[in-house]
C-alpha positions in Angstrom: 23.4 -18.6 24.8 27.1 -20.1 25.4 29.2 -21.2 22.8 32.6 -22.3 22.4 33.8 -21.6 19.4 34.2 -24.3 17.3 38.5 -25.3 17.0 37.8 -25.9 13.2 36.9 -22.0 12.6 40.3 -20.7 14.1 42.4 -21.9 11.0 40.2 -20.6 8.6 42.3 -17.5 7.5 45.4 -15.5 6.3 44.0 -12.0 6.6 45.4 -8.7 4.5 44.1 -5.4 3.6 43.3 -3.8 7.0 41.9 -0.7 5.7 39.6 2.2 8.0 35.9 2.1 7.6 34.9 5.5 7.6 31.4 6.9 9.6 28.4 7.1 7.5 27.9 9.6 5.2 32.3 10.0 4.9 34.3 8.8 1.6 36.2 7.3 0.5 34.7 3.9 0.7 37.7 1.6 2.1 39.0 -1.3 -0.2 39.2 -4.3 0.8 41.7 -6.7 -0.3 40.9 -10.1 -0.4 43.0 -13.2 -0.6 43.1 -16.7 -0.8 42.1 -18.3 2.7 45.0 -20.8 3.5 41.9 -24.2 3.7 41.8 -26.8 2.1 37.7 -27.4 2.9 36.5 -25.1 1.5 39.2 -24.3 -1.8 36.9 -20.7 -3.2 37.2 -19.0 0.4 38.9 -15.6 0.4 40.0 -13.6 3.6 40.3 -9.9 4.2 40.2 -7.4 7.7 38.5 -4.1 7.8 39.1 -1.6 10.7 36.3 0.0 12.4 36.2 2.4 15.6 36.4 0.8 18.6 33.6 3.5 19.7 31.4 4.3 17.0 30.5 7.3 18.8 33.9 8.6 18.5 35.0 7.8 14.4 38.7 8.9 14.4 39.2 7.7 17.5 40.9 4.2 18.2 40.9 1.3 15.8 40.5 -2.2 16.0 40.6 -5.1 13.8 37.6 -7.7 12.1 38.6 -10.5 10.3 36.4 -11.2 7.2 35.7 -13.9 4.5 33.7 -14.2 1.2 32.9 -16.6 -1.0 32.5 -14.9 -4.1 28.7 -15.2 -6.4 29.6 -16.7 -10.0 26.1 -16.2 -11.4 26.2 -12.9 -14.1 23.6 -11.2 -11.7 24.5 -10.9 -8.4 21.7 -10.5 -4.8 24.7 -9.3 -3.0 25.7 -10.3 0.0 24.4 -12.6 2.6 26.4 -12.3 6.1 26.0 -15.1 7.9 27.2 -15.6 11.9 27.4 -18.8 14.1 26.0 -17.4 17.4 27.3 -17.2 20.7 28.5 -14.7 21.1 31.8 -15.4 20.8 31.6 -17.8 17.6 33.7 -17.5 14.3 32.2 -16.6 11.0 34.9 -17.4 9.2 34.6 -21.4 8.4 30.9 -20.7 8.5 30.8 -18.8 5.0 32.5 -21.5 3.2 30.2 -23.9 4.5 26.5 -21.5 3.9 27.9 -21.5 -0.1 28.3 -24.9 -0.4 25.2 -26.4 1.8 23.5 -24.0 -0.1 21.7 -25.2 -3.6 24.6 -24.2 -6.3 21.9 -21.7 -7.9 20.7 -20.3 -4.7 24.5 -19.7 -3.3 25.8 -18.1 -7.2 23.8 -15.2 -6.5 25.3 -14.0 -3.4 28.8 -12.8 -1.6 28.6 -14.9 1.1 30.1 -13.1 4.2 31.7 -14.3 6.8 33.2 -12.5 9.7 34.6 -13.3 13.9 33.0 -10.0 15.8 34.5 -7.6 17.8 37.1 -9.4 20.1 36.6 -12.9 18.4 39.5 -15.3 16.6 40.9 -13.9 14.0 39.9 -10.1 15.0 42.1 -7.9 17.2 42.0 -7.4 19.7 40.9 -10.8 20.4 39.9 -11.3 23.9 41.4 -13.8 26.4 40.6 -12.8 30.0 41.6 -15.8 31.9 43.8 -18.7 30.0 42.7 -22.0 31.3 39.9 -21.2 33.3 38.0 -24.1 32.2 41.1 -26.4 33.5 40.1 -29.7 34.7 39.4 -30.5 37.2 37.2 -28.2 38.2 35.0 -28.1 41.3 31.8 -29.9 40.9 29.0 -27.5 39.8 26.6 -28.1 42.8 27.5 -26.6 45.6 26.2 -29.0 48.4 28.7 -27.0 50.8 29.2 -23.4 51.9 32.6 -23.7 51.3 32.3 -25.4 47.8 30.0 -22.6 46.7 33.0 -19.9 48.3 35.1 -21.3 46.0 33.1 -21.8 42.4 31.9 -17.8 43.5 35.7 -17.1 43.9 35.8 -18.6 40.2 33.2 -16.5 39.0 35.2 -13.0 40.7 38.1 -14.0 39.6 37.0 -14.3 35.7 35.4 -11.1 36.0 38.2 -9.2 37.4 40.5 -10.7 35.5 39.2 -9.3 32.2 38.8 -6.0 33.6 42.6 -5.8 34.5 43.1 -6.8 30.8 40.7 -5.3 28.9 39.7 -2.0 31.0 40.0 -0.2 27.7 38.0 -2.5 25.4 35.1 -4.2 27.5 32.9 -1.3 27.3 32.6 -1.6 23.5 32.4 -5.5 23.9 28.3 -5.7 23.2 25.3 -6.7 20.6 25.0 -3.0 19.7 28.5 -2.3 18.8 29.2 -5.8 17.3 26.0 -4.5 14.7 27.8 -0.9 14.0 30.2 -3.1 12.8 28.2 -5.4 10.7 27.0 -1.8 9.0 31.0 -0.9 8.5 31.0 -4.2 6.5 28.3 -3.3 4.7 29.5 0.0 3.9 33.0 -2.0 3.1 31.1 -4.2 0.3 29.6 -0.8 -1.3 26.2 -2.6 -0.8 23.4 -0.5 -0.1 22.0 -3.3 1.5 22.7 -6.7 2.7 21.3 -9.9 3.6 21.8 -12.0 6.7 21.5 -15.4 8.2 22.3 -16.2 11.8 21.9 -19.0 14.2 21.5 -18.8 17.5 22.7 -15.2 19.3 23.3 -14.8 15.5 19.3 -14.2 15.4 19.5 -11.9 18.6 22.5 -9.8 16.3 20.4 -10.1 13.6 17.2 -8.7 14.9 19.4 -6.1 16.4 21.1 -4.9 13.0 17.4 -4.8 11.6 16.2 -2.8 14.3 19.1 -0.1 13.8 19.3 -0.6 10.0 16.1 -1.4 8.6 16.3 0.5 5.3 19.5 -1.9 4.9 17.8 -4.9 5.3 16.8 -6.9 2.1 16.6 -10.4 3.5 16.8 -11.8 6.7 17.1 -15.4 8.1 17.0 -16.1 11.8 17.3 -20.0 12.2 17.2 -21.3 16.3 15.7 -17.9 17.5 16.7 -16.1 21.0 13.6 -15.0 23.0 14.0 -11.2 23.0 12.1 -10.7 26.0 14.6 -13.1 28.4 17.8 -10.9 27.3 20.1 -12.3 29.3 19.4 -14.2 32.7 15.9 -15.3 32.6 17.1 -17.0 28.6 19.6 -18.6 31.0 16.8 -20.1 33.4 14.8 -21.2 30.7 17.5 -23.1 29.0 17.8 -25.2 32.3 14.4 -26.6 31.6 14.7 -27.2 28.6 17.7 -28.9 28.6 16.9 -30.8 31.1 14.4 -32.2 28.9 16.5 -32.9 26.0 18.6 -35.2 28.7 15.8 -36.9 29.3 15.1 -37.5 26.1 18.8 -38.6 25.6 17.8 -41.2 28.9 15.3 -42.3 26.5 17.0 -42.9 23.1 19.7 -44.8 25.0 16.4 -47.2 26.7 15.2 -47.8 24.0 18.4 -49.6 22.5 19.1 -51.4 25.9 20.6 -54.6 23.6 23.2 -52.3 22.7 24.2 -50.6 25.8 22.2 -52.2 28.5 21.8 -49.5 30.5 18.0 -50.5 31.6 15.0 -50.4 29.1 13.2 -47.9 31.3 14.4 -44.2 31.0 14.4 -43.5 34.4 16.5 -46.7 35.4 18.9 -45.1 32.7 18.6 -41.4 34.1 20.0 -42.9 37.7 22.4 -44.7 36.0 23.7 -41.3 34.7 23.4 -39.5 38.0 25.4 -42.8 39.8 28.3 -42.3 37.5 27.9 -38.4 37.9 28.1 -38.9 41.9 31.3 -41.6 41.4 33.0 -38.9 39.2 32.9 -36.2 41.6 34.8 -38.6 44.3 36.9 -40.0 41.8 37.8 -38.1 38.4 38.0 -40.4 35.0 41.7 -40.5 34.6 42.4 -37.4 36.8 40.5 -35.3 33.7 36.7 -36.0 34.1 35.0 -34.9 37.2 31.4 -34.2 38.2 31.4 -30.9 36.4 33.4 -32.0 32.9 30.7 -34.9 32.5 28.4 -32.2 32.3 30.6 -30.6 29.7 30.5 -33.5 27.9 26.8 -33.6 27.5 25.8 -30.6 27.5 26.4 -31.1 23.3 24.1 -33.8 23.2 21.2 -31.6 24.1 22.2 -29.6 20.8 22.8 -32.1 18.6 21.1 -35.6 18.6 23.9 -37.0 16.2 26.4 -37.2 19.2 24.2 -39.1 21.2 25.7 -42.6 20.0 29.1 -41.5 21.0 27.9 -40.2 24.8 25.6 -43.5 24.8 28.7 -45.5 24.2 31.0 -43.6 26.6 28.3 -44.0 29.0 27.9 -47.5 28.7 31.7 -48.5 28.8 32.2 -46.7 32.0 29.1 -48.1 34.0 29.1 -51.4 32.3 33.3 -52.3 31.7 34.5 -49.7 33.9 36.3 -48.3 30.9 36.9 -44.7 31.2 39.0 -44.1 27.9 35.8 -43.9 25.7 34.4 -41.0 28.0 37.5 -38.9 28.9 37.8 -39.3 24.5 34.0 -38.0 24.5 35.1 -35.3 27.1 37.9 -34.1 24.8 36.0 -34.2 21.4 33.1 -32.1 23.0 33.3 -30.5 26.3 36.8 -29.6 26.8 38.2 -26.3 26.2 41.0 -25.4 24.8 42.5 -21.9 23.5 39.7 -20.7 20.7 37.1 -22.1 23.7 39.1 -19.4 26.1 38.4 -16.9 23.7 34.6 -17.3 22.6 33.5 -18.1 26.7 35.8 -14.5 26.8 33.8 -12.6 24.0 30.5 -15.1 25.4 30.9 -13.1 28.7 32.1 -10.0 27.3 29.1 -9.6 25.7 26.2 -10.9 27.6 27.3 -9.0 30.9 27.2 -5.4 29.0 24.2 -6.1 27.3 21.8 -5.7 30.1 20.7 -5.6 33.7 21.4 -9.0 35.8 20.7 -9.6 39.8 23.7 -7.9 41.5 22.7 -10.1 44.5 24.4 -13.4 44.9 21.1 -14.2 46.6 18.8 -14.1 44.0 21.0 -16.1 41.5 21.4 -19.1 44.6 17.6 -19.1 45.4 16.7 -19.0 41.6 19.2 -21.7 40.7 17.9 -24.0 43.6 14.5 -23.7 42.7 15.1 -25.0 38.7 17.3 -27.6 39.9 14.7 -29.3 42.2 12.8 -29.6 38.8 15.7 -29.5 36.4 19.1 -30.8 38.4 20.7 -31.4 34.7 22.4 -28.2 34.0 21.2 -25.7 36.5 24.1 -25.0 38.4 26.6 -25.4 35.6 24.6 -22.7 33.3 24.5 -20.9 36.7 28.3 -20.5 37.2 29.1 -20.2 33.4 27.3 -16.8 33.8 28.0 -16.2 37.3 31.0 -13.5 36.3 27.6 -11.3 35.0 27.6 -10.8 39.0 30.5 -9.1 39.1 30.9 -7.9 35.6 33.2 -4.2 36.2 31.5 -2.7 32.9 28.2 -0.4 33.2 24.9 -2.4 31.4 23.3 -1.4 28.6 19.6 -2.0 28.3 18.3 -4.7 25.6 17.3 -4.1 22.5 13.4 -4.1 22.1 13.8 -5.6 18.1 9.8 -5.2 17.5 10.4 -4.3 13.6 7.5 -3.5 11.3 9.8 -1.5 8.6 11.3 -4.6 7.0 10.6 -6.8 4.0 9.1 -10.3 5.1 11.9 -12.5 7.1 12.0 -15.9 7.6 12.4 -17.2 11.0 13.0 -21.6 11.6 12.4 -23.0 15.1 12.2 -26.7 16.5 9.9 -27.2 19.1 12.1 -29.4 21.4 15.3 -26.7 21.2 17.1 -26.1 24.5 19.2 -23.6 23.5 16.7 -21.3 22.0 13.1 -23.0 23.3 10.6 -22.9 21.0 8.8 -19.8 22.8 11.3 -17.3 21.8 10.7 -17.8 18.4 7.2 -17.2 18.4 8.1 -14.2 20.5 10.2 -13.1 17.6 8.0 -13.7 15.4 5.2 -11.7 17.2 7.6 -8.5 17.1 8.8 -9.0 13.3 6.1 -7.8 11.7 6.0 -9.4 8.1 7.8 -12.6 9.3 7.2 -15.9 8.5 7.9 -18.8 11.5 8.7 -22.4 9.7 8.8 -25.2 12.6 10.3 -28.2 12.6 7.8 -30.2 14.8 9.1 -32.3 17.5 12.9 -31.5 16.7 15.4 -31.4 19.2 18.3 -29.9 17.7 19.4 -26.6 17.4 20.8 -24.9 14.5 18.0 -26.8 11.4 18.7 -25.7 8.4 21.7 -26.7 6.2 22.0 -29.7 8.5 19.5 -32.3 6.3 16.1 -31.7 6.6 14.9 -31.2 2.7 12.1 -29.7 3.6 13.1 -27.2 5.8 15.9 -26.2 3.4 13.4 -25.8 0.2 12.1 -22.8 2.5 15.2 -21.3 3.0 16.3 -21.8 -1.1 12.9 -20.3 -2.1 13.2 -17.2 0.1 17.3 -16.4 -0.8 16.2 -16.8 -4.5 13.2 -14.6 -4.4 12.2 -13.5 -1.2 9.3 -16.4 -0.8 7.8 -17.2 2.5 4.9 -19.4 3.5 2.0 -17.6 5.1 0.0 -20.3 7.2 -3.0 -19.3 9.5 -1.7 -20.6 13.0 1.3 -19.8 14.7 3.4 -21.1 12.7 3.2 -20.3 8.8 4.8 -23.7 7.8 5.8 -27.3 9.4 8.3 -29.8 8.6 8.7 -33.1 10.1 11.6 -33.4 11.8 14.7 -35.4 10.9 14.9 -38.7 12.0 16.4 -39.4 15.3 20.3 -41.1 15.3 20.7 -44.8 15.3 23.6 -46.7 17.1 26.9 -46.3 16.1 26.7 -50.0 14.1 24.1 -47.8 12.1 25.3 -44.7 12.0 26.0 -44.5 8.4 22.4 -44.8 7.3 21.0 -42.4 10.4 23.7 -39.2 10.5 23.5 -36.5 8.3 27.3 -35.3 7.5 26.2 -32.0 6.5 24.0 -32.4 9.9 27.7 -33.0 11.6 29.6 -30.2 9.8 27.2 -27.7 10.5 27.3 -28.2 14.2 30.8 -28.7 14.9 30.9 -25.0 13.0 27.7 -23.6 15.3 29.9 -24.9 19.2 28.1 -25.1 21.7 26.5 -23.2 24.6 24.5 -20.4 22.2 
């Protein structure tokens, strides 16, 4: 569930042609006026904003700002258009469009619009949130409160956050949800004059998804939920069951690095490497790499790895050269490519909280959250107290909760859902959850995969699936759980090897998708 937006979305565009979007059934249609988006990466993106009500309720009332982009379809029949979002919440759309049309087979992206857009509050939309500028300054207190006093001062954190973006944003916050976010997607929709659209999301992007379908189904004509959110944990127990399985994914990190101890001979048994990691964990806290990388920030800095198995050769690496040289450059570089946050990071945890705390009921005792958080870190000490206080302004959040949305959907055309088994993010059980509740859906799993975010990222055969279904609406029907499986990619190789074990597209895709749902 938490991102940070990725930096390379926050450049992607020169917007124009802010125009109203009117309530359903009103004309005219607004224009949208699109324009070249200043990139060189990706050289057929084009940029527009739309205006939508800030309340949907209330039409004429205020206005705020999204920030689109499109890749335009050049085959001489057109699907229309396929929106596409990078999860979070709190991620940029932007980038991600120009990237979906050229992953995409060249005959499979021709026939659509592909959409990209930030949400409500995010990037390039205004206004775009910022509660508290630097909150995620180094160094921060360490994450596990082994004091009173320490856990006074990470709550104080947490309050402060909370009230700080309701003393900026009184006005806006209570329209800062899943639920609006998705009138908006249908303002788009009505923008495009498409009487229906397609969608493909990762991550939250599959909660936002589900959501739109739920509300819109009639204006659903394909839908693609890759990395899938477990509906049923909307927000705080998806928080608790991330610490498990992330805490997995570490150890499987402790693993990989074993089992190439000639490289970084950090012991050949993964739990020789596992204290290793929690001996230069304990050393950072008392003594910060460089003044930048404390107890907390190393956590930060591998967090990533748990979403992506390509940057496990860089954090193996960093790893090594502090415990073995007593180098700290490699790692404070491996905090500042991957954990640290800078001003687009500010904004997406801003819109990440923003969103989350509105969209349902958490534990208004402090109580609860300590005793729940103690009892997963006695199993799962890897990021159970840093997920904790990343969500901890949910506490204190000064906006009223809505309830989930129950996104059991039997009025749609089939959907195609893709899951890995071994995802932290989004485990593996919310995506047969989903796909319990989407009627005509199709579940595609990439068996004994780690990473999150699968498709477009270089596994062929999960991506013949997704061609198949954007061409014509295909899905494979299976008798089990799951309707199709593909072998997952193959795991990274050192850095000496890296050319021949990364996928670049792999890379690109999840420097796009953040970090932190």
């Amino acid at each position: 569930m938490r991102t940070r937006a990725a930096v390379l979305c926050a450049a992607a565009a020169l917007l124009a042609g802010s125009l109203s979007a009117a309530p359903a059934g009103a004309a005219p249609l607004p224009h949208l006026n699109w324009k070249k988006c200043p990139t060189g990466d990706y050289p057929t993106l084009q940029c527009a904003s739309l205006k939508v009500p800030l309340d949907h309720a209330h039409p004429s009332g205020r206005q705020i700002t999204l920030a689109l982009s499109r890749v335009p379809h050049t085959a001489k029949t057109s699907q229309g258009p396929l929106l596409v979002n990078p999860g979070g919440p709190g991620g940029s759309g932007l980038t991600l469009a120009g990237f979906v049309a050229s992953a995409l087979p060249r005959s499979v992206a021709a026939q659509y619009d592909v959409i990209g857009f930030d949400p409500r509050g995010v990037g390039r939309s205004s206004p775009a949130l910022v509660c508290a500028p630097g909150h995620f300054k180094t160094v921060r207190p360490d994450t596990v409160p082994a004091t009173a006093a320490l856990e006074r001062t990470d709550l104080a954190r947490a309050r402060s956050f909370a009230a700080a973006c309701g003393r900026t944003y009184a006005d806006v916050l209570p329209y800062i949800d899943t639920v609006s976010a998705v009138r908006d997607m249908d303002s788009v929709r009505r923008a495009l004059g498409a009487p229906r659209i397609s969608y493909f999301g990762y991550s939250y992007g599959t909660y936002l998804g589900a959501v739109y379908a739920k509300l819109y189904p009639q204006r659903v004509r394909r839908l693609v939920l890759d990395s899938v959110v477990d509906p049923a944990g909307v927000w705080y127990e998806d928080n608790l069951g991330q610490d498990y399985a992330f805490n997995e994914r570490h150890r499987a990190l402790m693993a990989w690095i074993a089992r190439y101890d000639s490289t970084y001979h950090l012991g050949s048994n993964p739990e020789d490497v596992a204290a290793e990691w929690y001996a230069m964990r304990a050393a950072l806290a008392k003594k910060p790499a460089d003044g930048k990388v404390g107890a907390s920030e190393l956590e930060d800095t591998f967090i990533p790895g748990g979403y992506y198995d390509g940057y496990w050769p860089y954090l193996a690496e960093a790893f090594a050269a502090y415990v073995r040289d007593k180098n700290t450059g490699p790692l404070v570089e491996a905090y500042e490519n991957l954990g640290a946050v800078g001003g687009s990071g500010d904004n997406g945890y801003s819109v990440y909280t923003a969103v989350q705390c509105r969209d349902a009921n958490w534990p208004g005792s402090w109580t609860r959250w300590r005793a729940d958080t103690w009892r997963v870190y006695g199993k799962a000490p890897f990021m159970a107290w840093n997920n904790t206080w990343y969500n901890a302004p949910c506490a204190f959040w000064p906006t009223a909760r809505r309830k989930p949305v129950n996104i059991a959907n039997a009025a749609l055309p089939p959907v195609l859902l893709f899951q890995a088994t071994d995802d932290a993010a989004t485990p593996y059980a919310g995506g047969v959850t989903a796909h319990r509740l989407l009627a005509r859906s199709s579940l595609v799993v990439e068996a004994g995969g780690g990473n999150h975010g699968i498709t477009l990222s270089g596994n062929a055969c999960l991506d013949r699936y997704l061609a198949a279904y954007l061409t014509d609406g295909r899905v494979p029907r299976g008798k089990g759980v799951a309707d199709a499986v593909c072998a997952k990619s193959p795991d990274p190789k050192p850095l000496a090897a890296k050319a021949a074990s990364t996928s670049a597209r792999g890379s690109a895709l999840h420097g796009l998708l953040g970090f932190r749902r």
